[in-house]
N, C-alpha and C positions, 0 to 999 in steps of 0.2 A: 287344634294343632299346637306342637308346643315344641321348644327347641332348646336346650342349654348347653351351653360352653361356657369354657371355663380356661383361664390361664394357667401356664404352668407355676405351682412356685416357687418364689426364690432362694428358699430355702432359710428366710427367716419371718416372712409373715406369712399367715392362710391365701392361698390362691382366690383369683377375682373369678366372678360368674358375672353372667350376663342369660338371661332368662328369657325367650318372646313367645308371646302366645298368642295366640287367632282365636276370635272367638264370636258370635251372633250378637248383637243387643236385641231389643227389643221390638226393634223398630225398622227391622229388615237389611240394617250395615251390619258393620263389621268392627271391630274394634281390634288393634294391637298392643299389646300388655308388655311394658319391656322392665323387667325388673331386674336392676343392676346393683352389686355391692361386695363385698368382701367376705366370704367363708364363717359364719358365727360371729358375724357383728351388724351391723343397718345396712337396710338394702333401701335402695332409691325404688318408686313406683311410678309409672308414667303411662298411661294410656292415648289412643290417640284414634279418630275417628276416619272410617272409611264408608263410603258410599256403597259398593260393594264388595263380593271376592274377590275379584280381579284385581283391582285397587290395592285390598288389603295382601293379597298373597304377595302380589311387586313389590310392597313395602316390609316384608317378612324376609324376603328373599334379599332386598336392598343392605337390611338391616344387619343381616348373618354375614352379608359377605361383605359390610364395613369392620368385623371383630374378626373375620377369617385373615382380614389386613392386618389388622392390630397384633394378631399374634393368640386368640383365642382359637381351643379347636373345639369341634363338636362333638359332647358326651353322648348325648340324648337327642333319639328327634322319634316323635310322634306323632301320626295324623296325615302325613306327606306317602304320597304314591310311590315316590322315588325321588332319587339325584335329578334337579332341576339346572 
């Protein structure tokens, strides 16, 4: 599952994204990948462990709609049923 948004911009620097992703580890969790940074420059990496889907989707979902605050909107979403 994967999700990016991105802000609009200002019209003197590259707009911000904001990246998260769901994905299995090894070991039967779940892992969320939020990879955040600025358009063709360093992007920050951060992953963070969940026990299971359930866990992990609440924290995808928590996560989307702290940047849907911020002012980011959704470019891409993949892997989701629908509007949750």
């Amino acid at each position: 599952m994967r999700l990016l948004l991105q802000q609009r911009p200002d019209g003197h620097e590259a707009p911000r994204f904001v990246q998260l992703m769901l994905q299995p580890d090894l070991f039967g969790g779940w892992e969320l990948v939020r990879e955040t940074g600025q358009q063709g420059a360093r992007s920050t990496l951060r992953r963070e462990q969940f026990p299971d889907q359930a866990a992990a989707l609440s924290a995808i979902e928590k996560a989307r709609d702290a940047q849907l605050k911020k002012g980011f909107q959704l470019m891409f979403a993949s892997g989701f049923d629908g509007p949750r």
